[in-house]
C-alpha positions, -999 to +999 in steps of 0.1 A: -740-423-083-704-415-075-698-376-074-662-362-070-649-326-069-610-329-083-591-296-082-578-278-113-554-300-132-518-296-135-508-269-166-484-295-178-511-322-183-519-299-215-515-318-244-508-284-261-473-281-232-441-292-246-425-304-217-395-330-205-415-366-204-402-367-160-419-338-153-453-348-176-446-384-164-449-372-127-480-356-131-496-382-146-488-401-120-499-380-091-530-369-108-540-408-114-532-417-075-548-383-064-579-391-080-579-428-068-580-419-038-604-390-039-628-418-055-623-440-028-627-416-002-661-405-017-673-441-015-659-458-049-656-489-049-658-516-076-692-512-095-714-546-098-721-532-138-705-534-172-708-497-180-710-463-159-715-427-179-687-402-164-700-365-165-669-341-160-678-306-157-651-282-156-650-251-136-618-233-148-598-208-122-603-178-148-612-161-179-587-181-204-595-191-236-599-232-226-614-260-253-628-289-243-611-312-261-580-301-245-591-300-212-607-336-217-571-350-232-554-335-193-578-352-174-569-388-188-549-397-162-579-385-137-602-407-154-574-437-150-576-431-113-609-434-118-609-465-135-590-479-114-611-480-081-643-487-096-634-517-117-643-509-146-620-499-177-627-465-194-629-484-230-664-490-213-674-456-204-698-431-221-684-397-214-704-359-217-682-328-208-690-294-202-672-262-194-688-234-167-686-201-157-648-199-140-649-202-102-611-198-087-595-217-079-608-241-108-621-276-103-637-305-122-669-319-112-672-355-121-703-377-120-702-410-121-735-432-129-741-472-138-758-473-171 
């Protein structure tokens, strides 16, 4: 089992945001390589399976009103970075989410497990 602890993702990752595509584009972009590397530095590496389940739990920074279908769509990119270090493409994940109590400054817990 992979576990990770990714900080609070970027406000304009919100798929309810209407923002310039450059500014969304570069978040994606650092939220996929920011994760990749978190994975790899907690001892990801390509997965000898053909499915994992990926628990995210998220922690928010405070007492906003937050769905979870929202905050799953702004971690897509995470899950990319994801994806990308342990070999294995997210069209062959389960997925659970959850949302906790708020903890500043926000943080999603991620789980990752061969099934």
């Amino acid at each position: 089992m992979i576990k990770l602890q990714l900080p609070w993702f970027d406000p304009i990752l919100n798929p309810n945001k209407r923002v310039h595509w450059a500014p969304e584009a570069k978040a994606k972009r650092k939220a996929r390589m920011d994760t990749a590397w978190l994975t790899r530095t907690a001892g990801g590496a390509l997965l000898n399976c053909e499915q994992v389940h990926v628990s995210m739990t998220f922690v928010p920074p405070d007492r906003r009103a937050r769905d979870l279908d929202n905050m799953a769509a702004a971690t897509k990119a995470h899950r990319d970075g994801i994806a990308d270090v342990i070999g294995i493409d997210d069209s062959r994940w389960s997925l659970s989410f959850r949302k906790v109590e708020p903890s500043p400054p926000g943080s999603v817990l991620v789980e990752i497990s061969p099934r």
